[in-house]
N, C-alpha and C positions, 0 to 999 in steps of 0.2 A: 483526563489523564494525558500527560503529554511522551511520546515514546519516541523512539529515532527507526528508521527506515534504512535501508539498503536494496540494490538492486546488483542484480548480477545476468550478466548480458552472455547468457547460453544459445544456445545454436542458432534456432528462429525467432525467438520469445524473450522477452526481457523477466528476469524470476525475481518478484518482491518480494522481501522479508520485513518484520519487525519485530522489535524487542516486546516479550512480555515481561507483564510485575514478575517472575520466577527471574526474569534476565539470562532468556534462551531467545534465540535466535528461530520464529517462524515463517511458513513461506505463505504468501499469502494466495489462495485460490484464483487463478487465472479470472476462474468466470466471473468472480465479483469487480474486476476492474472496470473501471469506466475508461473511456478512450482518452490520448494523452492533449486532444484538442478541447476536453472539458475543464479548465482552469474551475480552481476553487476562487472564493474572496479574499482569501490572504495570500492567494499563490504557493499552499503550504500542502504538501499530502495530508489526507482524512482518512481516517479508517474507523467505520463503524460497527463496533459488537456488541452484539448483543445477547444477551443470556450465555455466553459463552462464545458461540459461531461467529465467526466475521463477515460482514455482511453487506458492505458495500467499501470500495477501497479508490478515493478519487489522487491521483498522483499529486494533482497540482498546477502550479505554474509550467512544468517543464515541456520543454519543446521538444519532439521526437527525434 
């Protein structure tokens, strides 16, 4: 399923969000990020859930 992302650049932390199928706006859990030096293969944010919980969230291409 394909969804759009946003990020919002609060005090220390950068705070991800994504759109779910309801089309709400969630944040996604710090600790499942991976670091912004882990590129995916398409250079695209991944987010993977499963049975509900989100589970691992790799940014992408993007440079810190």
């Amino acid at each position: 399923m394909k969804t759009q992302f946003r990020v919002s650049r609060a005090q220390d932390e950068d705070q991800w969000f994504y759109l779910t199928k309801e089309n709400k706006w969630k944040r996604i859990r710090p600790d499942i990020i991976h670091p912004l030096e882990e590129h995916t293969p398409t250079h695209q944010p991944v987010l993977f859930i499963w049975a509900d919980p989100e589970v691992w969230f790799w940014v992408g291409g993007i440079d810190g």
